[in-house]
N, C-alpha and C positions, 0 to 999 in steps of 0.2 A: 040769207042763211047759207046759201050753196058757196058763195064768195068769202065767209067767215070760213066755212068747212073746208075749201078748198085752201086756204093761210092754211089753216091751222096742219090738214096734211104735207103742207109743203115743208112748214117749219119742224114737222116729227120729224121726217124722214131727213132735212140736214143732220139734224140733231142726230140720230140713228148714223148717218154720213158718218158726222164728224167721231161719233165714239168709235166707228169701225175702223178707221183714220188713226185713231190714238192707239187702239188696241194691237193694230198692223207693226205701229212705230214701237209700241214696247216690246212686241215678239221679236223684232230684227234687233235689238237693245242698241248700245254704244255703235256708232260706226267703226272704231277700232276693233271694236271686241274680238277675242281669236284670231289676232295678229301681232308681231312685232314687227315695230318700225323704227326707223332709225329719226333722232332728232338731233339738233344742234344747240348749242346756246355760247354763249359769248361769257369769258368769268377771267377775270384778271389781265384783261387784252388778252387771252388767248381763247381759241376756239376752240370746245372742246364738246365731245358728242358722245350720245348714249343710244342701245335699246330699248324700247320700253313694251312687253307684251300686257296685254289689257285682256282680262278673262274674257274666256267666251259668252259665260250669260249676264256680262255688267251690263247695267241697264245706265239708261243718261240721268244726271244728276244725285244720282247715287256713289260717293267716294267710296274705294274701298281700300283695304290694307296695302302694304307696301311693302317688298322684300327688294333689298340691294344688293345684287349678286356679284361680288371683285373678283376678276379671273386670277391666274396665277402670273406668274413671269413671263415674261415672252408671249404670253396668252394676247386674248380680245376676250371680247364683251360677245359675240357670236359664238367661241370656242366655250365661252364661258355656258352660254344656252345647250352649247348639244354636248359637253360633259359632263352638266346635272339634270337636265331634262327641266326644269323649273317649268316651264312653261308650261307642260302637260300637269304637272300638280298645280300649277295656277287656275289652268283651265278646269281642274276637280274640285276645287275647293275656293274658286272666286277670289284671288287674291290678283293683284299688278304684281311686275316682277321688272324691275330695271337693271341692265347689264351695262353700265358705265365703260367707257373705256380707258386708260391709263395712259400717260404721253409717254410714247415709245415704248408702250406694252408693259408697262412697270407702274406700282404705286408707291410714293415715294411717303413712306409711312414716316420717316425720320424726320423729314421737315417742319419746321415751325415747333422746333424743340417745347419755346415756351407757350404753354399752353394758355391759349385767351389773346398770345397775341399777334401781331398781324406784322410779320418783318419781308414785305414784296419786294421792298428794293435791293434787294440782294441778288448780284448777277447767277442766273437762271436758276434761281426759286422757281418753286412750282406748286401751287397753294390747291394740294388735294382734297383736301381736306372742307376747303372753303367750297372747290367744287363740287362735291357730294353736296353741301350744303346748300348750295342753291340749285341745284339740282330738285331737292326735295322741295324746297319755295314753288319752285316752277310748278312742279305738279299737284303742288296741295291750291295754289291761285290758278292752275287751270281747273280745278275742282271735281279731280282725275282720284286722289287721294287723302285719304284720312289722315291728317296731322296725328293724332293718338297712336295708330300703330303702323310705325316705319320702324326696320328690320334690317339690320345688314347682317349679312355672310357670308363670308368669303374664300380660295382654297389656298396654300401655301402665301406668295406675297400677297394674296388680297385677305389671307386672313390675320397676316401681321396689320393689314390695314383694319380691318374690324375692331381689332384690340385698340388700335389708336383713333377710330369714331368714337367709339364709346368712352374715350374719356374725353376728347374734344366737344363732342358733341351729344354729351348724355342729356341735354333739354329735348336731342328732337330725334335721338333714337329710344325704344321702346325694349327692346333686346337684341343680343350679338348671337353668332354660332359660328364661329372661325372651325376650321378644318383644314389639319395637315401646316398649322401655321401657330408660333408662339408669340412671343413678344421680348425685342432687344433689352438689355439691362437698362437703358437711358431713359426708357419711357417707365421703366416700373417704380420711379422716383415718382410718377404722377399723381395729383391724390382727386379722383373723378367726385366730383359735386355731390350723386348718389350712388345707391347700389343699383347695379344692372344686371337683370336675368340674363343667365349665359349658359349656353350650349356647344361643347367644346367636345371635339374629334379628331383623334389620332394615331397613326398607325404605329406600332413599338419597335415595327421592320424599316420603318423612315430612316433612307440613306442619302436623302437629299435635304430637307431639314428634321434634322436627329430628333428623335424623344427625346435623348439626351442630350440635348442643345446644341450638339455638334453641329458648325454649318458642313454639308456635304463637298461643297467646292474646297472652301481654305482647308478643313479638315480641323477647328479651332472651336472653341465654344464660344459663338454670337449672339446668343441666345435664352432664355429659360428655358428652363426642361418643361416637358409637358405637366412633367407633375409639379413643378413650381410654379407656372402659372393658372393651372387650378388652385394653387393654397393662394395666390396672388388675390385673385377675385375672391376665393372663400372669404379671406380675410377683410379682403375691402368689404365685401358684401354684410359681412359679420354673421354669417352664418352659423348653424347649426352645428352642431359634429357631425363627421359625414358616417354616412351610413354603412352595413357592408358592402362590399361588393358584390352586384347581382351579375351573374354569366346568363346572358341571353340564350336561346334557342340556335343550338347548331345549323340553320338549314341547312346550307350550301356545304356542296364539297369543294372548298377552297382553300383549304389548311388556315385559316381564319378564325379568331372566336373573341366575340364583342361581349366585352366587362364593361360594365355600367355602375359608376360612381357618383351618388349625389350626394350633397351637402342643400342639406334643408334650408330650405328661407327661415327667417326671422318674420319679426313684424312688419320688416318694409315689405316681404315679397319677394324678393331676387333670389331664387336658388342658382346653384352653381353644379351643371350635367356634365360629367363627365365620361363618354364614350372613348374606351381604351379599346383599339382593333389591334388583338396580339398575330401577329403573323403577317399585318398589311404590311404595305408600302407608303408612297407619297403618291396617295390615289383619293380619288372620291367615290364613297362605299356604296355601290350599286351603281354608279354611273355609267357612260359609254366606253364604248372599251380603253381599255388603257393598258400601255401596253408593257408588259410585265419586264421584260429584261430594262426596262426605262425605268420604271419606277415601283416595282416590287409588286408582291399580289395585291388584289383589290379584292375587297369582302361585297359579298354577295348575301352575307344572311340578315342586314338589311339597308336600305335606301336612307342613304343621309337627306337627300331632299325631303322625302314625307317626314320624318324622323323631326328637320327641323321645322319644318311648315307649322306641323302639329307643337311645339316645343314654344313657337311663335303665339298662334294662336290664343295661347292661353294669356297673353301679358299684354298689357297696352301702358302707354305713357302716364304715370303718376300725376294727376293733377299737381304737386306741388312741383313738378317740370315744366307741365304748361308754361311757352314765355308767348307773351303777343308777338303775333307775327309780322314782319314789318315787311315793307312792299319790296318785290323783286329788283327795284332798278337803285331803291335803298341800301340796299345792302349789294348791290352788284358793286356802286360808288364806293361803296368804304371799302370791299375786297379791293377797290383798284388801287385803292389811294388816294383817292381825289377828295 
């Protein structure tokens, strides 16, 4: 009896062991979690590498959301983290946040005019486009992220890059928020599979890419106006009539004042946000400083980050998007050509 009783304490207290073991491991969650790290991956023979910060309280085996942060020109993927702070609303709100980087600091939104197809051999092409996309392979089979809600946004050239995800790749993005970035005439012939919720930011003091499509360098219109490619997606999206325009809360004294223009969804879902910052610059509204005589005032009466997080949150991938995903090294071979 005493040699039964003794098993039997022995096996409570592993058991007791082993839950305290599990309990320890779920407190400390992801070994990532509350960091960004730098990764590699290999996409059309060329090497090509990202940040990736992982919330602080993700737990292992739990995917969760995905936001694709594109810096600007000349910019990185680092420049890109500490001039919208993403990572700290990642860290509030449980989201991943990846800050890709662009070869030679640029994203080459132009490329691969026709869309659907795959022209590499063309001397130096550079298939960004492809690389986001298995970017996102990567981390939805490392089982980091939720295939339903991946999210690009981007500022100036990575928000001209956003407008050309979402018609490339509206299967495996969920919704856009381009900021401070419109979309070249060449791509506005494109007609995107579905409608895609978009959250769109822009400042009307932009002297480096115009409201008025003016590019700031040539001094020439390269562009849609801000307000043409809001009608651009309204229309694709087939929305609504847009609504009036709502003027935000003054807070800040920054000679700034943020008008809000929506165009209601339909029945698919997709409205079209329109954030006009009358008085900004070519800035990101609440980010780190930025500095004024470069690129005009930055509004301070509110944070495009939260602004889009929360904008994000509300939408996920339309099950008639859903495509089977096909294995990383699958679709690595056919980006190469092989």
């Amino acid at each position: 009896m005493r040699h039964v009783s003794a098993a039997f304490l022995t096996a409570l207290l592993l058991l007791l062991a082993n839950r305290l073991a599990l309990s320890e491991e779920a407190s400390r969650g992801h070994p990532g979690a509350g960091r960004t790290v730098s990764h590699e991956l290999v996409h059309a023979d060329r090497e090509r590498d990202y940040l990736l910060h992982l919330p602080e309280k993700m737990e292992p085996g739990r995917p969760v959301p995905l936001v694709i942060a594109l810096h600007g020109l000349s910019m990185s993927g680092k420049s890109m983290e500490w001039l919208t702070g993403f990572s700290k609303v990642s860290d509030r709100h449980g989201f991943a946040v990846a800050y890709p980087n662009g070869l030679n600091r640029m994203w080459r939104f132009w490329e691969r005019h026709e869309l659907g197809e795959r022209v590499l051999n063309e001397p130096g092409f550079v298939d960004d486009v492809g690389f986001l996309e298995a970017m996102i392979d990567e981390l939805i089979a490392d089982g980091l992220v939720d295939g339903d809600r991946v999210y690009v946004t981007g500022h100036s050239n990575g928000a001209y890059m956003s407008n050309r995800v979402a018609c490339s790749l509206s299967d495996r993005i969920a919704a856009i928020a381009p900021v401070a970035g419109t979309m070249v005439p060449a791509l506005s012939g494109a007609t995107p599979p579905r409608a895609m919720p978009v959250l769109y930011i822009h400042g009307t003091n932009d002297h480096i890419v115009g409201f008025d499509g003016i590019d700031g360098f040539t001094k020439k219109k390269s562009s849609l106006t801000a307000e043409e490619l809001v009608d651009w997606w309204a229309e694709h999206n087939d929305c609504l009539a847009a609504r009036d325009p709502e003027p935000l809360e003054d807070k800040a004294d920054d000679q700034t004042r943020v008008i809000r223009c929506l165009h209601p969804a339909c029945e698919d879902g997709a409205p079209v946000v329109f954030y006009r910052i009358e008085g900004a610059g070519h800035t990101w509204p609440g980010g780190a400083l930025q500095p004024q005589r470069l690129l005009g005032r930055t509004c301070d009466d509110i944070n495009a980050s939260e602004v889009i997080w929360e904008f994000f949150s509300q939408h996920r991938l339309p099950e008639s998007a859903v495509v089977a995903q096909e294995p990383n090294d699958d679709r690595a071979g056919e980006a190469a050509g092989q």
